[in-house]
Structures are given as structure tokens and as C-alpha cells.
N, CA, C and O of each residue as an XYZ file, in Angstrom:
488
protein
N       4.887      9.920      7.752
C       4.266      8.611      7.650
C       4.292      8.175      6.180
O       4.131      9.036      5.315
N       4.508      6.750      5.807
C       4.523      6.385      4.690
C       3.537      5.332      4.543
O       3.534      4.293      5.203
N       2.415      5.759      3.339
C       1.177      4.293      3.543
C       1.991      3.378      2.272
O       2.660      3.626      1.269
N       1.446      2.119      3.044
C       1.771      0.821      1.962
C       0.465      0.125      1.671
O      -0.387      0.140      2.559
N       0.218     -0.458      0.574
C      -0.987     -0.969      0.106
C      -0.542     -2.342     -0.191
O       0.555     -2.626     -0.671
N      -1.809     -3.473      0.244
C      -1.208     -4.409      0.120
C      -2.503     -5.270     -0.261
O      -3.653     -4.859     -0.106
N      -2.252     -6.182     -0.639
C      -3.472     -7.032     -1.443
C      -3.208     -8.831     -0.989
O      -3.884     -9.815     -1.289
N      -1.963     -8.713     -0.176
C      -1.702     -9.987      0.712
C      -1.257    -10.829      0.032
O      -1.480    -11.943      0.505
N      -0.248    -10.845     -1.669
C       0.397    -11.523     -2.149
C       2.180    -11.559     -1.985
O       2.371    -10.680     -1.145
N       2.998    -11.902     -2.213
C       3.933    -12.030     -1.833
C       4.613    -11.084     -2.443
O       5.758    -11.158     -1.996
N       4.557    -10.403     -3.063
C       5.073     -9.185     -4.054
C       4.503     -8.096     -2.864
O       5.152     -7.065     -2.684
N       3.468     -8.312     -2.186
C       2.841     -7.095     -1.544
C       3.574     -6.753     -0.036
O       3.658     -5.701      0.599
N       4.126     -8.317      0.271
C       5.084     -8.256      1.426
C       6.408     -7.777      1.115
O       7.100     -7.285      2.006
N       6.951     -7.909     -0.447
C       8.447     -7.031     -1.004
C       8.148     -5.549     -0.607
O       9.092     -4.825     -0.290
N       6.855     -5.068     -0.612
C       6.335     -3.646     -0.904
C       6.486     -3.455      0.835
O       7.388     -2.715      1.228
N       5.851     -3.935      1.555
C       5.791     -3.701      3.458
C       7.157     -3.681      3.740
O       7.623     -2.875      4.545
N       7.853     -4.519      3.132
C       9.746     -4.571      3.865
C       9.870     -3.317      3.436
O       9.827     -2.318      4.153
N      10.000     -3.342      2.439
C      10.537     -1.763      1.921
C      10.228     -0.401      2.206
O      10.870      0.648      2.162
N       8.733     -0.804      2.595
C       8.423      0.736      2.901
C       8.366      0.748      4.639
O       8.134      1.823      5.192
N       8.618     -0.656      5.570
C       9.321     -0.341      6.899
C      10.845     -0.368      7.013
O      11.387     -0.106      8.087
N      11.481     -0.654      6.011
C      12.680     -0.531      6.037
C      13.031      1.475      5.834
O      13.599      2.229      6.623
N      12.584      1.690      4.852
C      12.401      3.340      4.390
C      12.047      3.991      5.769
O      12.710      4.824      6.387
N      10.952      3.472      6.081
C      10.539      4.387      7.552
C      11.359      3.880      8.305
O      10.817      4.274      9.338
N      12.443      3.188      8.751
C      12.916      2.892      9.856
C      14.271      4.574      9.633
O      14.805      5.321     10.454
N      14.312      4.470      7.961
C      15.614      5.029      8.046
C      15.751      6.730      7.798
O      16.670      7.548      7.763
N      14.186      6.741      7.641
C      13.657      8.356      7.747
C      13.068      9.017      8.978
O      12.613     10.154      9.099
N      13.242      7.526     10.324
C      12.258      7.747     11.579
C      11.009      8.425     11.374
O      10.682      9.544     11.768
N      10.499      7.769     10.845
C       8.880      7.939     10.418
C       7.591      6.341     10.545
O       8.090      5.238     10.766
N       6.584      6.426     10.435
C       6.181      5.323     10.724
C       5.356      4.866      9.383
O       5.321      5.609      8.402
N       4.792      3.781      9.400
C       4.053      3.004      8.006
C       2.424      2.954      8.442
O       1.993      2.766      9.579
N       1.622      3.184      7.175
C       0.110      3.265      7.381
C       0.032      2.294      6.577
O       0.181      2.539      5.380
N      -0.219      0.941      7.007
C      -1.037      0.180      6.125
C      -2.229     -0.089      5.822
O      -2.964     -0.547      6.698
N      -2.769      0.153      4.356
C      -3.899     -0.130      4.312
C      -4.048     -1.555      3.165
O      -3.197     -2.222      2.575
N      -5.527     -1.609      3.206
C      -5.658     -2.618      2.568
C      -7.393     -2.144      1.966
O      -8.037     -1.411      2.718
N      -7.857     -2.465      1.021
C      -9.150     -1.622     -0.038
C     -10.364     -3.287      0.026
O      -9.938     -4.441     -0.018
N     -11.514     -2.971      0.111
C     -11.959     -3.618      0.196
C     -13.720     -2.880     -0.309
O     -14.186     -1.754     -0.133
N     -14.137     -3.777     -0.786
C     -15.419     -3.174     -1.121
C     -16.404     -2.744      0.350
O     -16.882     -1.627      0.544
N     -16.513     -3.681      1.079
C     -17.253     -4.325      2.369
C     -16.516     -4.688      3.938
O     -16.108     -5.805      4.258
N     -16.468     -3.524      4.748
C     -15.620     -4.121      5.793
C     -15.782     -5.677      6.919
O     -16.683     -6.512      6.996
N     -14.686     -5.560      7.535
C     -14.836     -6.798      7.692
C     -14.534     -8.290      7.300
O     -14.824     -9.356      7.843
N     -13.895     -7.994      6.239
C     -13.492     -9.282      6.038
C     -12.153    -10.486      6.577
O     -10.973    -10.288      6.290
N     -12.447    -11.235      7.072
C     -10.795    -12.307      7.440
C      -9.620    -12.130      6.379
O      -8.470    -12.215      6.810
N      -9.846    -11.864      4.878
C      -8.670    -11.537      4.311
C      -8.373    -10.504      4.588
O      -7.220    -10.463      5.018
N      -9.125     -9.098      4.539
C      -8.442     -8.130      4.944
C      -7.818     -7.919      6.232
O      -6.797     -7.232      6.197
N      -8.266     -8.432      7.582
C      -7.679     -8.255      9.109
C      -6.212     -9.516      8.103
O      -5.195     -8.883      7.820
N      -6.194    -10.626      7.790
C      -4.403    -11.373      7.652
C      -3.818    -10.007      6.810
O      -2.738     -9.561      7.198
N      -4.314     -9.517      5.981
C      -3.250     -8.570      4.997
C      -2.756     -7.585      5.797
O      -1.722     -6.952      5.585
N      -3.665     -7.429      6.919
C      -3.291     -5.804      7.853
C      -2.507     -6.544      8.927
O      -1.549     -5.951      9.423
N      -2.843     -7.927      9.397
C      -1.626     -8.229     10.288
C      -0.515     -8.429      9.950
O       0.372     -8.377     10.803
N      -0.208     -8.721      8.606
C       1.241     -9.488      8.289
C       1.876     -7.586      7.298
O       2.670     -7.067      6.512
N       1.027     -7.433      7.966
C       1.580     -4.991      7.681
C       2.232     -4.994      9.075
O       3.448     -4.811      9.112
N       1.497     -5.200     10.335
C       1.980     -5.425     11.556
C       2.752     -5.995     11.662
O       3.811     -5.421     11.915
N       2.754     -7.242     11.564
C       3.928     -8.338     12.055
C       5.500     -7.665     11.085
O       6.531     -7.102     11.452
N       5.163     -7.936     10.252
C       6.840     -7.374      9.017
C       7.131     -5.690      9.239
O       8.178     -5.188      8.833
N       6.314     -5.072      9.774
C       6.542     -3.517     10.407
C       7.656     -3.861     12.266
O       8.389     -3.073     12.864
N       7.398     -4.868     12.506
C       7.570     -4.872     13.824
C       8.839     -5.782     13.862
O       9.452     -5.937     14.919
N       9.210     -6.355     12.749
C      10.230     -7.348     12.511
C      11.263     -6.053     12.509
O      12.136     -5.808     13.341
N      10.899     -5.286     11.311
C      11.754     -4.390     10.950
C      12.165     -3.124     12.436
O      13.337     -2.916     12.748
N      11.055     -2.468     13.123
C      11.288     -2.094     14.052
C      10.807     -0.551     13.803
O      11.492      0.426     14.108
N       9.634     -0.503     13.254
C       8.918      0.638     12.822
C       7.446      0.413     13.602
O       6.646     -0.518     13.693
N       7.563      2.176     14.257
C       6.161      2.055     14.266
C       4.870      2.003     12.886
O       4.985      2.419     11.734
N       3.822      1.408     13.478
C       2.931      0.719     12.653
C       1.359      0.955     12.823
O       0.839      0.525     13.853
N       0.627      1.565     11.942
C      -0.847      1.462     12.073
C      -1.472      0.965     10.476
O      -1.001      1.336      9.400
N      -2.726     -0.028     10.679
C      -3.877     -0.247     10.070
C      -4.655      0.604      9.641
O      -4.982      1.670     10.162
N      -5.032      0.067      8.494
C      -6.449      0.636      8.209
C      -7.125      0.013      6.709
O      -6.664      0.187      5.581
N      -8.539     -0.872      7.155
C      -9.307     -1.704      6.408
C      -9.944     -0.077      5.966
O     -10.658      0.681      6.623
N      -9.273      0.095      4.393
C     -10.613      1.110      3.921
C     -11.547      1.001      2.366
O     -11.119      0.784      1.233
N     -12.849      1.224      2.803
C     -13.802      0.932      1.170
C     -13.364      2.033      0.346
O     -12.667      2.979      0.712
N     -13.842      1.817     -0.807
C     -13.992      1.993     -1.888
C     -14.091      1.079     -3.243
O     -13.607     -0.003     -3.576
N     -15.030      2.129     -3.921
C     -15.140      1.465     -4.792
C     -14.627      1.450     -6.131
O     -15.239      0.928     -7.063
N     -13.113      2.217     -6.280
C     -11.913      1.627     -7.003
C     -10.956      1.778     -6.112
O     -11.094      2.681     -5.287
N      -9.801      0.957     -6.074
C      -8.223      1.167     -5.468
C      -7.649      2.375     -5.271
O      -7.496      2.948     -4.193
N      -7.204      2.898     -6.807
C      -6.752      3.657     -6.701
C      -7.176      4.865     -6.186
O      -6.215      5.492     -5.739
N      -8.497      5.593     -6.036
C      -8.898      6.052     -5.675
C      -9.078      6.096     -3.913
O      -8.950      7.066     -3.166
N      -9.406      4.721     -3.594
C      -9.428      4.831     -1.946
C      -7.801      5.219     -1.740
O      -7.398      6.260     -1.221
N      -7.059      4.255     -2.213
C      -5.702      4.789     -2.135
C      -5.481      5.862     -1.435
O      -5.389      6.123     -0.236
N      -5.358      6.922     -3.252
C      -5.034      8.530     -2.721
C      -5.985      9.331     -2.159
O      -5.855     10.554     -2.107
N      -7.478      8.401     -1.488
C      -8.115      9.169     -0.538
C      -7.601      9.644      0.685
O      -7.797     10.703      1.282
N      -6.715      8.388      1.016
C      -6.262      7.587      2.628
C      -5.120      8.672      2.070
O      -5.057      9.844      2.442
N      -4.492      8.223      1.385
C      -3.459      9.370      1.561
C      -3.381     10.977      1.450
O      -2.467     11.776      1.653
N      -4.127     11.054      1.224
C      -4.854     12.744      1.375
C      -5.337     13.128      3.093
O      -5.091     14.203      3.639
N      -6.064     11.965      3.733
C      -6.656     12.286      4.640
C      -5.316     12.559      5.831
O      -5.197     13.499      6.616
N      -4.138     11.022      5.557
C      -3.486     10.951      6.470
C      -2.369     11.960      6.085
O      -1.398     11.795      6.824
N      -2.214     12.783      5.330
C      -0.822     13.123      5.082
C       0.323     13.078      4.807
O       1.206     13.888      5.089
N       0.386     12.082      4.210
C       1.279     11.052      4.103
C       2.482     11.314      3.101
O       2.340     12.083      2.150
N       3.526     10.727      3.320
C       4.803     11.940      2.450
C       4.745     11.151      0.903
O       4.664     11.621     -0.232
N       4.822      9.772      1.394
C       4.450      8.939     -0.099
C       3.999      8.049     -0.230
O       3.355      8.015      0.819
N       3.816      7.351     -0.621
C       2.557      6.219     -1.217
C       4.385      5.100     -1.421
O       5.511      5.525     -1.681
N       3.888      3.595     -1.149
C       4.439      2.403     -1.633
C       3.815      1.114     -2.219
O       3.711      0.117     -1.505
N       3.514      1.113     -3.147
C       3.163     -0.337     -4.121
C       3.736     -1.330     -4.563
O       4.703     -1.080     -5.283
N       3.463     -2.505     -4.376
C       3.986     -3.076     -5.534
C       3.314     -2.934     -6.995
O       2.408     -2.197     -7.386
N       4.081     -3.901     -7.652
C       3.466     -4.076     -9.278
C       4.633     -5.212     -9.982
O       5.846     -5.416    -10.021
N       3.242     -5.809    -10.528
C       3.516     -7.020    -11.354
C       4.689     -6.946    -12.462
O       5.174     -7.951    -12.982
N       4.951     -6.056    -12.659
C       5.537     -5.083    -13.970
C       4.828     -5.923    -15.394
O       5.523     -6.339    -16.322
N       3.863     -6.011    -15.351
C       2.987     -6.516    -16.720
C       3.420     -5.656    -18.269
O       3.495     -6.094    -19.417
N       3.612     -4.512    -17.807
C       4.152     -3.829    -19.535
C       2.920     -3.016    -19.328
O       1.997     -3.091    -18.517
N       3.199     -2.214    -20.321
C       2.012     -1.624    -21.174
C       0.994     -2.113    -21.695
O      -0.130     -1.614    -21.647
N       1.361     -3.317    -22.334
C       0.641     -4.104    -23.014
C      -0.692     -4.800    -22.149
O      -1.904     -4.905    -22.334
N       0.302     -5.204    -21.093
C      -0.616     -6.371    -20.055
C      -1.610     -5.536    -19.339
O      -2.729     -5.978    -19.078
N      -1.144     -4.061    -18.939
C      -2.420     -2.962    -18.268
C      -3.405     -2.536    -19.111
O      -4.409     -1.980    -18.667
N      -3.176     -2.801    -20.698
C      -4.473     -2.170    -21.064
C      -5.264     -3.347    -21.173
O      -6.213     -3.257    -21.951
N      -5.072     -4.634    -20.469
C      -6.139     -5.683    -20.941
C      -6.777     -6.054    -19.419
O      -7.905     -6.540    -19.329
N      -5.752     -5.714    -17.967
C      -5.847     -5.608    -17.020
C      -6.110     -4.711    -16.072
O      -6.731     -5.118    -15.090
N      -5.677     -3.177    -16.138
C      -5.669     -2.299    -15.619
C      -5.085     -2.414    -14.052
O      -5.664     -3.005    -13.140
N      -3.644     -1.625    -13.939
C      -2.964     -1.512    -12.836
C      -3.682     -0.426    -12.227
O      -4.069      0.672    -12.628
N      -3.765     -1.225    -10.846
C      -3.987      0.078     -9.439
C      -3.073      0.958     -9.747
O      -3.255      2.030    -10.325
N      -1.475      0.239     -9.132
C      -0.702      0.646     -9.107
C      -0.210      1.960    -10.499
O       0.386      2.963    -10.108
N      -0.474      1.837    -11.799
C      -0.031      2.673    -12.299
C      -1.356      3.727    -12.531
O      -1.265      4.802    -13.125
N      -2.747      3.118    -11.862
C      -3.193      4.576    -11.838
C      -2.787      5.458    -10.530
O      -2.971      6.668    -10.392
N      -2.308      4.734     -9.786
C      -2.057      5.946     -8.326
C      -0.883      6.524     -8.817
O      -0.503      7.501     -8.171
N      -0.127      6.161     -9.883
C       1.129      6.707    -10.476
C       0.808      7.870    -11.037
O       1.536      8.826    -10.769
N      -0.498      8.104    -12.064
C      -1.092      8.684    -12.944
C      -1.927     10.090    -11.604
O      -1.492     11.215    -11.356
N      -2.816      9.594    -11.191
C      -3.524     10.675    -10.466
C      -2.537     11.248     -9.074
O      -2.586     12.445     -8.791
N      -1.952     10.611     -8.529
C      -1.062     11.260     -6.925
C      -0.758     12.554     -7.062
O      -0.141     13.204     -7.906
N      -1.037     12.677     -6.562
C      -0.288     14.361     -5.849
C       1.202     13.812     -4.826
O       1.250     14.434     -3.764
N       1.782     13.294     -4.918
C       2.873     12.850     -3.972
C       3.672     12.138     -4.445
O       3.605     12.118     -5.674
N       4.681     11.313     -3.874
C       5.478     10.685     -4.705
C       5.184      9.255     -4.343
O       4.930      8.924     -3.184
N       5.220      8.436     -5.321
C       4.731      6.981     -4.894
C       5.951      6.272     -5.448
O       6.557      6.639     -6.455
N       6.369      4.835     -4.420
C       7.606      4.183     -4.578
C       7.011      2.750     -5.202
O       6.175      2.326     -4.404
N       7.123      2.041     -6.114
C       6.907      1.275     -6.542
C       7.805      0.185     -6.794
O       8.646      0.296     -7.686
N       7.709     -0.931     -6.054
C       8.588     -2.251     -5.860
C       7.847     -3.413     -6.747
O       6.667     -3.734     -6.885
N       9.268     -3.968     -7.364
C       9.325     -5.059     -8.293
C       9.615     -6.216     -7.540
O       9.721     -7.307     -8.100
């Protein structure tokens, strides 16, 4: 299984093709999640459907999952610890060096802490 994280911007749908395209071609399936402080929310169920819908275009099996925490990266490589998962897929802004120390990337802390290999789309 490969989880994809998605935050429901259009860079985050480059990240879902790719990582159901990958699982289509490793016959494996995609865990999408999506991080949220508070479950329940209408943005998070569109970010987890359009994980569904572009999983199903491609022709991969597909599961959800709305999960808290209270940083990203961390729920992240929780979910991926729990599920087993072979690797992690992100996008990223590619901001630089510069632009993360004024912003701080999810994405390059799940780079920093993973135990696994994480694929990161531009």
C-alpha cells in the first residue's frame, strides 16, 4: 500500500496521479489521507473524495482516511506506521531552503523523520 497526503490543492492532485499511477504498476493499492485538527470537516470528506475519484480514474484500489493531529508531519508517519505502508507520496511547493525556514514544510519534515521512503512530486 502506498499513502498519499493531500491538502486538496492542485499540486496535491499531481501527488494522487502519481502515487495511483505507481500503485497501479506495483499492483498495490493507495491510502489516502488527509490531517486535520477536528474531524469532520466538508473540506476534508472533498480532499478524500477527489483521492477516490483520481484513484478510480486511474484503476487502483483505494481507501480513506480523515486523521487528527496536531502536526502533519507527525500524523503523517503515524498513519504510516500503523498501516504499513511501503512509502509515503507528497507533494511540495519546492520553496528552497530559504522559503522553509520562514514557512516550514510538512513535506520536508516527513523527509527528515520517515523511516521509509517518501516520493515527493513537483
Amino acid at each position: 500500500m502506498i499513502l498519499v497526503s493531500t491538502d486538496g490543492s492542485e499540486l496535491s492532485d499531481k501527488a494522487i496521479r502519481s502515487a495511483a499511477t505507481l500503485a497501479k504498476n506495483l499492483k498495490t493499492s493507495i491510502l489516502g489521507v488527509t490531517v486535520v485538527k477536528t474531524k469532520g470537516s466538508d473540506t476534508a470528506r472533498e480532499n478524500l473524495s477527489r483521492v477516490s475519484e483520481l484513484a478510480e480514474e486511474v484503476g487502483v484500489p483505494c481507501r480513506t482516511e480523515e486523521i487528527t493531529g496536531s502536526t502533519i508531519p507527525d500524523a503523517i508517519l503515524n498513519c504510516a506506521k500503523e498501516n504499513d505502508v511501503r512509502f509515503v507520496v507528497m507533494a511540495s511547493r519546492g520553496l528552497g531552503t530559504l522559503g522553509s525556514l520562514f514557512i516550514g514544510s510538512a513535506t520536508q519534515q516527513v523527509l527528515a523523520k520517515a523511516d521509509r521512503p517518501v516520493l515527493v512530486i513537483r
